[in-house]
C-alpha positions as a printed Julia matrix, in Angstrom:
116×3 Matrix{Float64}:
 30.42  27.74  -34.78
 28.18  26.29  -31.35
 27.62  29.82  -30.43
 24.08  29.42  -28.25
 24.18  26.02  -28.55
 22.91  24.01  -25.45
 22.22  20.8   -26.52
 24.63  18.02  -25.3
 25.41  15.13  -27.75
 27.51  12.99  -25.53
 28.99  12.12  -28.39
 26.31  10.05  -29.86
 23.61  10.2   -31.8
 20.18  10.91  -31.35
 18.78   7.89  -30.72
 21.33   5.97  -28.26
 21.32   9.52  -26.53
 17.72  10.31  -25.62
 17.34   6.49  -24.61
 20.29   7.52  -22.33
 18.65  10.22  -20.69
 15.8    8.4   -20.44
 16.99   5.76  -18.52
 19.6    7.68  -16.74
 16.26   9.82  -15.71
 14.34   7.04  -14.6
 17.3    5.63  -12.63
 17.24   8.98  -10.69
 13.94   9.2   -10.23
 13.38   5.56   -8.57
 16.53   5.36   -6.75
 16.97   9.15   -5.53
 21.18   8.98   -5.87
 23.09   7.84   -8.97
 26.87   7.36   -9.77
 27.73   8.71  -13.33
 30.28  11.34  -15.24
 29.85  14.96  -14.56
 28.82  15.19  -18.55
 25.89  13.03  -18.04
 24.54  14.33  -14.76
 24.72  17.58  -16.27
 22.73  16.61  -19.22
 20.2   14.74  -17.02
 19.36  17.22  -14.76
 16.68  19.87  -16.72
 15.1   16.17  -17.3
 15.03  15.04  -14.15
 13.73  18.7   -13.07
 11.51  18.3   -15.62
  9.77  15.28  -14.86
  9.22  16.71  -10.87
  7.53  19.68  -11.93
  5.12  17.99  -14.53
  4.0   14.92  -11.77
  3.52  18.22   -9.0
  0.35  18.81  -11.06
 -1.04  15.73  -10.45
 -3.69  15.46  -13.53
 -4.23  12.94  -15.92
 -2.34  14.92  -18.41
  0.95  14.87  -16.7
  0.15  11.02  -16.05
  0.19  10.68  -19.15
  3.34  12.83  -20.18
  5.16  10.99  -17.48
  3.92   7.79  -19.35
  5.23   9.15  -23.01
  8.87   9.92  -21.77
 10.12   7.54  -19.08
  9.99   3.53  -19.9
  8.54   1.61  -16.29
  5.16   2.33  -14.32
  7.15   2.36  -11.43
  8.69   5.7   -12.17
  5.49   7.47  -13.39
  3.8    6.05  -10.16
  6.83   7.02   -7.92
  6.5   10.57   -9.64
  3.18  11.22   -9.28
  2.79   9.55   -5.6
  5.53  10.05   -4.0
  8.19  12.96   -5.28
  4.89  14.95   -6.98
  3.46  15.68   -3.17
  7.2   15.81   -1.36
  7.9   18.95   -3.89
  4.67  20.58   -4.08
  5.82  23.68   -2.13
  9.37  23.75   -3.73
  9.48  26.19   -7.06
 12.08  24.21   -8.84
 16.03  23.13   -7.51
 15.12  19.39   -7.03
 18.55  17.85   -7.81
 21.68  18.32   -6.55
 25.2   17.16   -8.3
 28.1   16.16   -5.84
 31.77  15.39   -6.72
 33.1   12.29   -5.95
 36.43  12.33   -7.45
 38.21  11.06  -10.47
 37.61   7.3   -11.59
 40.29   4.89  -11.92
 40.01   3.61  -15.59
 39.97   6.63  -17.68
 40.51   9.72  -15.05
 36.35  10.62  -15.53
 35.25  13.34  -13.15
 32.52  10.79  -11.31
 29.92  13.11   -9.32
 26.39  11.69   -7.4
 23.31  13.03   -8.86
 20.45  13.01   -5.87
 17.38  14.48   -5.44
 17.52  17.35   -2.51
């Protein structure tokens, strides 16, 4: 039995899946609104929130976490320039996940994950 069981597989394995969130992180972060299945978003968000609140420190330590989990400099130096100072004041709620519908192909529940 799953019972307390939080983590979401996406049904893949480990691998494939944190290089998902990864990406699917860093897609959020440097383009502040993406497209994807209600699953995903879900299981990107505590990442995404994650990321905001370690650049809000600003120290070379979170630099360098920011540098250990997503893949371009661009994101790190978007995090720590630009979303870092916007959220300073905020305590944590930095993404927000809208529904968009159903898509076509398959009947996916597609939802927009943005930053607030």
């Amino acid at each position: 039995m799953r019972h307390l069981k939080k983590k979401v597989t996406l049904d893949r394995k480990a691998g494939p899946r944190k290089a998902l969130l990864r990406g699917l992180t860093e897609s959020v972060i440097l383009y502040e609104k993406v497209k994807t299945t209600q699953a995903k978003a879900e299981a990107v968000q505590p990442f995404v929130e994650r990321m905001i609140t370690v650049s809000k420190k600003g120290t070379l330590t979170a630099r360098r976490v920011l540098v250990r989990e997503l893949y371009t400099d661009n994101a790190v130096q978007k995090c720590m320039d630009v979303l870092g100072p916007r959220y300073r004041d905020r305590v944590g709620g930095y993404t927000r996940i809208v529904k968009l519908g159903d898509r076509k192909g398959d009947n996916a529940a597609v939802v927009q994950i943005e930053l607030v």
